[in-house]
C-alpha positions as CSV (number, residue, x, y, z in Angstrom):
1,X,-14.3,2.9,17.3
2,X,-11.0,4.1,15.2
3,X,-10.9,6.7,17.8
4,X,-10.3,4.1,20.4
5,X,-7.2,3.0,18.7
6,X,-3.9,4.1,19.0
7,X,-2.4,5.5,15.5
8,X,0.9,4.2,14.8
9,X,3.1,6.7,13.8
10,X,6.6,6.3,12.0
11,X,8.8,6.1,14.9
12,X,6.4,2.9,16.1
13,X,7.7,1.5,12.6
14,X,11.0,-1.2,13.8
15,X,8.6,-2.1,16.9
16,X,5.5,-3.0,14.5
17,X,7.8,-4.7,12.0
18,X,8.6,-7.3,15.1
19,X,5.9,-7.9,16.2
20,X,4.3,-8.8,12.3
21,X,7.1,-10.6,12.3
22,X,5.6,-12.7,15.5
23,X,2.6,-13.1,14.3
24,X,3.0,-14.4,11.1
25,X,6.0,-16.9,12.3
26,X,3.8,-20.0,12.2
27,X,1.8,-18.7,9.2
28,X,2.2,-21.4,6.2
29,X,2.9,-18.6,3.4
30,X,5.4,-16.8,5.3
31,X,7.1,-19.6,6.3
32,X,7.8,-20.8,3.2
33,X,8.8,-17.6,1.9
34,X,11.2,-17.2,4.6
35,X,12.1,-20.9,4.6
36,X,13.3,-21.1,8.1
37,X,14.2,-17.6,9.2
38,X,13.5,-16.6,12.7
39,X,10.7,-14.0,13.0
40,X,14.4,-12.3,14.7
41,X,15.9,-12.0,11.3
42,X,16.7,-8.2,10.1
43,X,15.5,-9.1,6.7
44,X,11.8,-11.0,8.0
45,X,11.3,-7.7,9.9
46,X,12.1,-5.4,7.2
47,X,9.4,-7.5,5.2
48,X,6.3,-6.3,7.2
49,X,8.1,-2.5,8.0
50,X,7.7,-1.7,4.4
51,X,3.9,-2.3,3.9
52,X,3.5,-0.2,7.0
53,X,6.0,2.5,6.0
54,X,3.7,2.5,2.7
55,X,0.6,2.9,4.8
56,X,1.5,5.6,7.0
57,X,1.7,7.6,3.9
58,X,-1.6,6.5,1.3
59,X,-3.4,4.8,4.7
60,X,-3.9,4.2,7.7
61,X,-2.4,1.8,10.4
62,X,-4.0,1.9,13.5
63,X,-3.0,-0.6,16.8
64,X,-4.9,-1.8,19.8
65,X,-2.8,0.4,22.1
66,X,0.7,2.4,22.3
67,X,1.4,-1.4,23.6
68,X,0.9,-2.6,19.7
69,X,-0.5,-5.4,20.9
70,X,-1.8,-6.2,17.4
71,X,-1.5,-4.1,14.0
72,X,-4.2,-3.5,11.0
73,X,-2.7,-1.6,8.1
74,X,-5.2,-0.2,5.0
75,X,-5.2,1.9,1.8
76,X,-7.8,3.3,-0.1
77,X,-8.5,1.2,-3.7
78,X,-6.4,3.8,-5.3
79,X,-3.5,3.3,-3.6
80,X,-3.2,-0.3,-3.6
81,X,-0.9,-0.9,-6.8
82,X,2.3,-0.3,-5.0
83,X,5.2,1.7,-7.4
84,X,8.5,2.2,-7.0
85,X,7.7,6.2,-7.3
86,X,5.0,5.5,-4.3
87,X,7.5,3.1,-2.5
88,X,10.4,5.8,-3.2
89,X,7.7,8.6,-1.5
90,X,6.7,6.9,1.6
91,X,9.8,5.6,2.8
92,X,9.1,2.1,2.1
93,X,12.3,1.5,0.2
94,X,14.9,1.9,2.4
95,X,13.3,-1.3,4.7
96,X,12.6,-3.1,1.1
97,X,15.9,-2.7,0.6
98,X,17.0,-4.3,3.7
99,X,14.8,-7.6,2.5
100,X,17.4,-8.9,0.2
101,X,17.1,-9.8,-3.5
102,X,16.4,-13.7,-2.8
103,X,13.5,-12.9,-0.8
104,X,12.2,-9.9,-2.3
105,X,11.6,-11.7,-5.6
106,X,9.9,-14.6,-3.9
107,X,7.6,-11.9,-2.5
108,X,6.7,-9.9,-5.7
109,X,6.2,-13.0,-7.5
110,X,3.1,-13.9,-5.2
111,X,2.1,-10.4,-4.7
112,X,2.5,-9.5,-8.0
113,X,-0.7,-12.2,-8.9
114,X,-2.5,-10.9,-5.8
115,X,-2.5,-7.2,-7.6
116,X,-3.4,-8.3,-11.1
117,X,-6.6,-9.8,-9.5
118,X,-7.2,-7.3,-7.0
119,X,-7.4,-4.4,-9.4
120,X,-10.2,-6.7,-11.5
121,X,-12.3,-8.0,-8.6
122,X,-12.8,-4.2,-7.5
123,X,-13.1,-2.7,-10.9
124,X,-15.5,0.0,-10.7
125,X,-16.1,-0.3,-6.5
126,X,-14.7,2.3,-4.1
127,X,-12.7,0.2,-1.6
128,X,-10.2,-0.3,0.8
129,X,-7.3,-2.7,0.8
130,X,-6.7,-4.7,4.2
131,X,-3.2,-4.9,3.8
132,X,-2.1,-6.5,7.2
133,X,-3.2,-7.0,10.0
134,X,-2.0,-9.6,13.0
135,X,-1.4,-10.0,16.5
136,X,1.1,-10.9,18.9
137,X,1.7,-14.8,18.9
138,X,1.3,-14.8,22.6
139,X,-1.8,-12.5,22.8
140,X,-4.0,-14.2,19.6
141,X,-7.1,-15.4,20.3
142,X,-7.9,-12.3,22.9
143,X,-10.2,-10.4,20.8
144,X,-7.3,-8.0,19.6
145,X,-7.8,-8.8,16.0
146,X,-11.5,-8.5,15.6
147,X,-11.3,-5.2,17.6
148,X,-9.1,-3.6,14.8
149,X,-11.3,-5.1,11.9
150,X,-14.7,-4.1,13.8
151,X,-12.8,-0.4,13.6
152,X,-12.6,-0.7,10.0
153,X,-16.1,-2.5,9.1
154,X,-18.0,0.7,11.1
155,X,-15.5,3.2,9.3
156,X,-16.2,1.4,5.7
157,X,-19.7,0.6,6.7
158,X,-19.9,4.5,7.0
159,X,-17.9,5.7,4.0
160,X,-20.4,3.0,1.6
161,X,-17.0,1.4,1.0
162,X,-15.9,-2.1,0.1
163,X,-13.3,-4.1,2.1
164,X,-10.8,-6.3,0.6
165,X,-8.2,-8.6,1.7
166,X,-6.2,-11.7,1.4
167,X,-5.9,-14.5,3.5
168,X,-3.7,-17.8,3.3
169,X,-5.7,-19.9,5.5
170,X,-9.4,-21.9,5.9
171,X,-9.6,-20.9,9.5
172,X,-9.2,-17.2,8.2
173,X,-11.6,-17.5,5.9
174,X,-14.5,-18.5,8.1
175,X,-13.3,-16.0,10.7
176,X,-13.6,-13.6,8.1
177,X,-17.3,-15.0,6.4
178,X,-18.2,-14.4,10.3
179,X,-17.6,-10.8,9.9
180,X,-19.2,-10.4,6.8
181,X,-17.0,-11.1,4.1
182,X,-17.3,-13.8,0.9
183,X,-14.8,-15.4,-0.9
184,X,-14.6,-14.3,-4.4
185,X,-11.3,-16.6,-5.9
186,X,-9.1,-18.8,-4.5
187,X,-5.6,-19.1,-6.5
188,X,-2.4,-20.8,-6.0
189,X,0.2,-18.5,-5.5
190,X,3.5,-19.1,-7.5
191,X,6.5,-20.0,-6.0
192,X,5.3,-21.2,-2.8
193,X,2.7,-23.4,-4.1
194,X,-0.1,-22.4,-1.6
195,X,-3.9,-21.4,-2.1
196,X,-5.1,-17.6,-1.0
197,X,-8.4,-16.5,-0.6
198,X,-9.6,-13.1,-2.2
199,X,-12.1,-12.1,-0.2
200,X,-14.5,-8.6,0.0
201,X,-17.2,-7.6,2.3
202,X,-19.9,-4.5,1.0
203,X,-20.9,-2.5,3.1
204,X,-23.0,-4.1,5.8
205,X,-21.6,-7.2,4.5
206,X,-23.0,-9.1,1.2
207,X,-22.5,-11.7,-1.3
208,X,-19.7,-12.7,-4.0
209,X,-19.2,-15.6,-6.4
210,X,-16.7,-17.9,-5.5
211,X,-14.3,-19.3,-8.1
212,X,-12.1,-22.3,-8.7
213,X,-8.9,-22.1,-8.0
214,X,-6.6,-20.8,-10.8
């Protein structure tokens, strides 16, 4: 099914930051990171070119068509913990630059939790990171979004590879349990004062403990 996709390639980059940018305008983390910026905003873009900058070099990021109607970007396990050296490498740091230092340190202050627990729920377990993935505001709820992540279950469900991800909402969670995946924490993120579900699916899907939230 990957081979059905349409691999986004570094030119593709300002287009796929926009339309991130659209998809996650009405999302409740983002905007409270962003506090009121349009999805229009240089700096909002920049945000979501820099994780796919940093997966066309240690990923993957794949769309539905040339169109981009929706995005998935991935990394192996490995590859997750983003550095300044990897950042530096892929490219990533000339549109992180562009975020602003406001902003940037409201995001690394609720990513930087999200890695810390990330590297100890997969201890051990050959995975890969679901970094981002969304869809046009006016084209959700189309099927775009479950054709990228049915891509990436059949490639993981071949590799004998976990799947991770985070997700800010309870509607994505059960859209995600429906696909396989369990919740294994649920934390408040700092700052922004707003619960995220750590969530993994084994290969042809299985069962986690759930925690409080922390």
């Amino acid at each position: 099914m990957i081979a059905e996709l349409y691999r986004v390639q570094r030119k593709d980059i300002p287009r796929t930051g926009a339309l991130l940018a659209d998809a996650f305008r009405n999302d409740p983390m983002w905007a409270k990171i962003f506090q009121g910026a349009p999805p229009t905003d240089a700096r909002v873009r920049a945000v979501f070119e820099t994780p796919i900058a940093y997966c066309l070099t240690y990923g993957d990021v794949y769309a539905v068509s040339e169109n981009l109607e929706g995005v998935a970007a991935w990394l192996p396990g490995r590859f997750s913990r983003i550095t300044v050296l990897r950042m530096l490498r892929s490219g990533a740091l000339a549109p992180g630059m562009r975020i602003g230092g406001t902003l940037a340190r409201r995001i690394q202050r609720s990513m930087r939790r999200l890695e810390k627990d990330r590297l100890q729920n997969m201890r051990g377990r050959k995975y890969v990171y679901l970094f981002i993935i969304g869809v046009a505001g006016d084209l959700q709820r189309r099927g775009y979004g479950g054709r990228l992540l049915r891509a990436l279950i059949e490639k993981c469900d071949r590799g004998n590879t976990h799947l991770y991800l985070e997700t800010e909402t309870e509607e994505n969670v059960s859209m995600y349990e429906h696909f396989g995946f369990t919740a294994v924490k649920q934390v408040m993120l700092p700052l922004v004062d707003l619960p995220m579900w750590e969530m993994v699916r084994s290969p042809g899907g299985g069962a986690n403990r759930v925690e409080n939230p922390a």
